[in-house]
MMTF fields as JSON, N, C-alpha, C and O atoms, coordinates in Angstrom:
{
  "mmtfVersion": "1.0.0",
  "mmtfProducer": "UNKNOWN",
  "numBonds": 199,
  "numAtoms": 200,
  "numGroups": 50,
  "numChains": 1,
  "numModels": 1,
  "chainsPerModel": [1],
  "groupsPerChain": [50],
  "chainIdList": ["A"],
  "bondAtomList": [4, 2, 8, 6, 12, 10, 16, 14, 20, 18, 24, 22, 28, 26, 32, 30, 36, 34, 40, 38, 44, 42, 48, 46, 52, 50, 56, 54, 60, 58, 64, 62, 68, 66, 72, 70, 76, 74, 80, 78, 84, 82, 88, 86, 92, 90, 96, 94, 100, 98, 104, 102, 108, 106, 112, 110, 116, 114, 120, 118, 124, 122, 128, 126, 132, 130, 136, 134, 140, 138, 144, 142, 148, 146, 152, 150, 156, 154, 160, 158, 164, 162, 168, 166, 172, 170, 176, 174, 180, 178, 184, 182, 188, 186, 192, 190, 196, 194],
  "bondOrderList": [1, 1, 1, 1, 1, 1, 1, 1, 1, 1, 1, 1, 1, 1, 1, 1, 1, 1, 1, 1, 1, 1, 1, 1, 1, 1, 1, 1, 1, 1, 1, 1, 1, 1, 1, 1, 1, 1, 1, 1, 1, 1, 1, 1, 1, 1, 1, 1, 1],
  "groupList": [{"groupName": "UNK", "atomNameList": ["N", "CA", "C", "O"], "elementList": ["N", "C", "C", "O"], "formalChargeList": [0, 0, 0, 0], "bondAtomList": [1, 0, 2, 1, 3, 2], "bondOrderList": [1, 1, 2], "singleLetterCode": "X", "chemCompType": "L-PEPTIDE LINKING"}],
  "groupTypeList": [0, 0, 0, 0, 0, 0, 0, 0, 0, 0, 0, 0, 0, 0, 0, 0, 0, 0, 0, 0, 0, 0, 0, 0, 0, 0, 0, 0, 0, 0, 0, 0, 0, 0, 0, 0, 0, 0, 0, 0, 0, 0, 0, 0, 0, 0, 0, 0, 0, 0],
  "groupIdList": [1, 2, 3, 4, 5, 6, 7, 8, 9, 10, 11, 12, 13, 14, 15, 16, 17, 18, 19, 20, 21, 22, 23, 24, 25, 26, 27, 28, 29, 30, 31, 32, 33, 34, 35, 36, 37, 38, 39, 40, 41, 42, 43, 44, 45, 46, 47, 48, 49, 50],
  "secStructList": [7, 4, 4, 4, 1, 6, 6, 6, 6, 1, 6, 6, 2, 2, 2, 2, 2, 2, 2, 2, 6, 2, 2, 2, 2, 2, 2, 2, 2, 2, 2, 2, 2, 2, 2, 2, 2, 2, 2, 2, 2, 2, 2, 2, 2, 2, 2, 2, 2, 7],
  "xCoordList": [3.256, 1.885, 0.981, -0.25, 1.902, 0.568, 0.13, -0.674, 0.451, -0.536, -1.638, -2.117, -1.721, -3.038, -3.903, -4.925, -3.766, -4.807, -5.503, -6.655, -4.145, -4.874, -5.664, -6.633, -5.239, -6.162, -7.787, -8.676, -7.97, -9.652, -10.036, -11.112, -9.327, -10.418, -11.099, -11.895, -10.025, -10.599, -11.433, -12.109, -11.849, -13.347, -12.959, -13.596, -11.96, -11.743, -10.81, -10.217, -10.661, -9.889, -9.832, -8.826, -11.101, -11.726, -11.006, -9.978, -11.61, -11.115, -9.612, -9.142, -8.89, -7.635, -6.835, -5.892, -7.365, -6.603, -7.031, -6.193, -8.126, -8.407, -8.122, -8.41, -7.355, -6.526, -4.93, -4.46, -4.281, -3.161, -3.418, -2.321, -4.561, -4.72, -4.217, -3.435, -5.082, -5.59, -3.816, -3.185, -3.362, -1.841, -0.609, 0.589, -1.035, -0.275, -0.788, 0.204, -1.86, -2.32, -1.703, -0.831, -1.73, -1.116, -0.128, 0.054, 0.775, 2.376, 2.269, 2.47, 1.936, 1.965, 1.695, 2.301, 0.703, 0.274, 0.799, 0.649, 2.03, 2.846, 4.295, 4.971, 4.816, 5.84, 5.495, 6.199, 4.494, 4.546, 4.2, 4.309, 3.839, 4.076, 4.945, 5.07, 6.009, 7.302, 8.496, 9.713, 7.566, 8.307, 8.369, 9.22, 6.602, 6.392, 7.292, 8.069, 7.067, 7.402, 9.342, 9.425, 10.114, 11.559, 11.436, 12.198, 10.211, 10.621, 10.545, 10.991, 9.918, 9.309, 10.389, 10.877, 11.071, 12.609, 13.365, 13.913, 13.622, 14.056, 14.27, 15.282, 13.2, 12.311, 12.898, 13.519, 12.57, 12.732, 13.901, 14.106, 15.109, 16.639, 16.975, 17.76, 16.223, 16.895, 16.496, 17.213, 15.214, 14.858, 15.519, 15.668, 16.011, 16.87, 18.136, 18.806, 18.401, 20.253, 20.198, 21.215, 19.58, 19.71, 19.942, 20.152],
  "yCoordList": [-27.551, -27.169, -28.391, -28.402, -29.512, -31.22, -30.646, -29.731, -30.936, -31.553, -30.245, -30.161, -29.419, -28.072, -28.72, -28.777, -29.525, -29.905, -31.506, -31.926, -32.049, -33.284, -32.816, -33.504, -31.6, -31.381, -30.853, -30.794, -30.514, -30.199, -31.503, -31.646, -32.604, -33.482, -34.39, -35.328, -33.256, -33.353, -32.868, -31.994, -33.005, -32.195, -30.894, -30.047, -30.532, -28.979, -28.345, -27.314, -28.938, -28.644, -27.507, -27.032, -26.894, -25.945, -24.488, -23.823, -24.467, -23.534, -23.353, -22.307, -24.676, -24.554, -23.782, -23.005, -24.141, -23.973, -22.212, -21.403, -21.755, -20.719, -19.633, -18.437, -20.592, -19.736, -19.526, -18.389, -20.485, -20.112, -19.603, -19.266, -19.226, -18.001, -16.305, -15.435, -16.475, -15.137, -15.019, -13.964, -16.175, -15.431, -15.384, -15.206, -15.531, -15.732, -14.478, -13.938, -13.473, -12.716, -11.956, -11.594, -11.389, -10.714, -10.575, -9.587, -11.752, -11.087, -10.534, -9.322, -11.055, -10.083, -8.756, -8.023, -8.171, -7.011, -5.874, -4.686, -7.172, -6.252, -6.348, -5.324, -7.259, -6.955, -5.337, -4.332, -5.57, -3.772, -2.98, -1.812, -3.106, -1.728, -1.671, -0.623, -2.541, -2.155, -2.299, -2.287, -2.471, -1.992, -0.572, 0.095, -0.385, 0.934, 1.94, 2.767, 1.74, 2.367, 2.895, 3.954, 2.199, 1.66, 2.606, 3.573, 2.432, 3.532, 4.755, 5.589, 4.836, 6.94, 6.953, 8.07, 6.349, 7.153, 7.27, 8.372, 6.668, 6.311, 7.987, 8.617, 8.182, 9.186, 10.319, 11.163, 10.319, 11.604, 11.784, 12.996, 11.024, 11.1, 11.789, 12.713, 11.13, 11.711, 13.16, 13.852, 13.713, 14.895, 15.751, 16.943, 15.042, 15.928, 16.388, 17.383, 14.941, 15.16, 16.225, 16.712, 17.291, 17.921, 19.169, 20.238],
  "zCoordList": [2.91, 2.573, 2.507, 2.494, 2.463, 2.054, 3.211, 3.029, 4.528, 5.597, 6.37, 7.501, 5.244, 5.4, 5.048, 5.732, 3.698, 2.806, 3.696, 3.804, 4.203, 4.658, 6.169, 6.489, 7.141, 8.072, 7.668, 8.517, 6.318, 6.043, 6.297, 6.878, 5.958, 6.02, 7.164, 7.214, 8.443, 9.198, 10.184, 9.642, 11.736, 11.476, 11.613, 10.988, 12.364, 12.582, 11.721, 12.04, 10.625, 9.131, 8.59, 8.063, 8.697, 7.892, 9.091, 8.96, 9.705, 10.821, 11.326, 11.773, 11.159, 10.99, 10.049, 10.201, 9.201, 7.504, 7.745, 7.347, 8.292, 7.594, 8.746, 8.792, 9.8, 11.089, 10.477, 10.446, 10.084, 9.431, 8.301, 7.857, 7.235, 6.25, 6.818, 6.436, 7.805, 9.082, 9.521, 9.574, 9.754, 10.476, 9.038, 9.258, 7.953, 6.645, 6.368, 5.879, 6.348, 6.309, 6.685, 5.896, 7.782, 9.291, 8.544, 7.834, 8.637, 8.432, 7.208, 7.29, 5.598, 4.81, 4.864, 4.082, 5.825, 6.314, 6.506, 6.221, 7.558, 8.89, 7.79, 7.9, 6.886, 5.987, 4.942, 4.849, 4.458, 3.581, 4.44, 4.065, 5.404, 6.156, 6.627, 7.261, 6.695, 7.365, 6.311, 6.497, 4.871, 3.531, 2.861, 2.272, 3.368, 3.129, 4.024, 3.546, 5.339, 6.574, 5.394, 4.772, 5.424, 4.625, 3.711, 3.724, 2.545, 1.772, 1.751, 0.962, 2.72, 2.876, 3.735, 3.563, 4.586, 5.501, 4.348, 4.354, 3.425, 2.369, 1.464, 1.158, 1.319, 0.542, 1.07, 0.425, 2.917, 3.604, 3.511, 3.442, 3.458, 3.381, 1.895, 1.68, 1.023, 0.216, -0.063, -0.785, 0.563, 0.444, 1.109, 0.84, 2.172, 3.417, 2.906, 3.182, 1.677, 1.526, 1.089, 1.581, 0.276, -0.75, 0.048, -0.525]
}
């Protein structure tokens, strides 16, 4: 994580840092929906077992 902080200080720093936010983003995104996605098969199984 240091060398995020040392690219602001340079000139295209800002836009960098806040391009790997945007793709740190993304994947958190695309992880609960494919947590969520996990628990409703989850859900439907156990509704099915019965």
């Amino acid at each position: 994580m240091q060398f995020i902080y040392h690219f602001r200080d340079v000139k295209y720093g800002q836009s960098f840092s806040s391009f790997l936010n945007r793709r740190l983003n993304r994947l958190n995104v695309f992880n609960e929906n494919k947590q969520a996605k996990q628990k409703r098969i989850q859900f439907l199984k156990l509704r099915t077992g019965k």
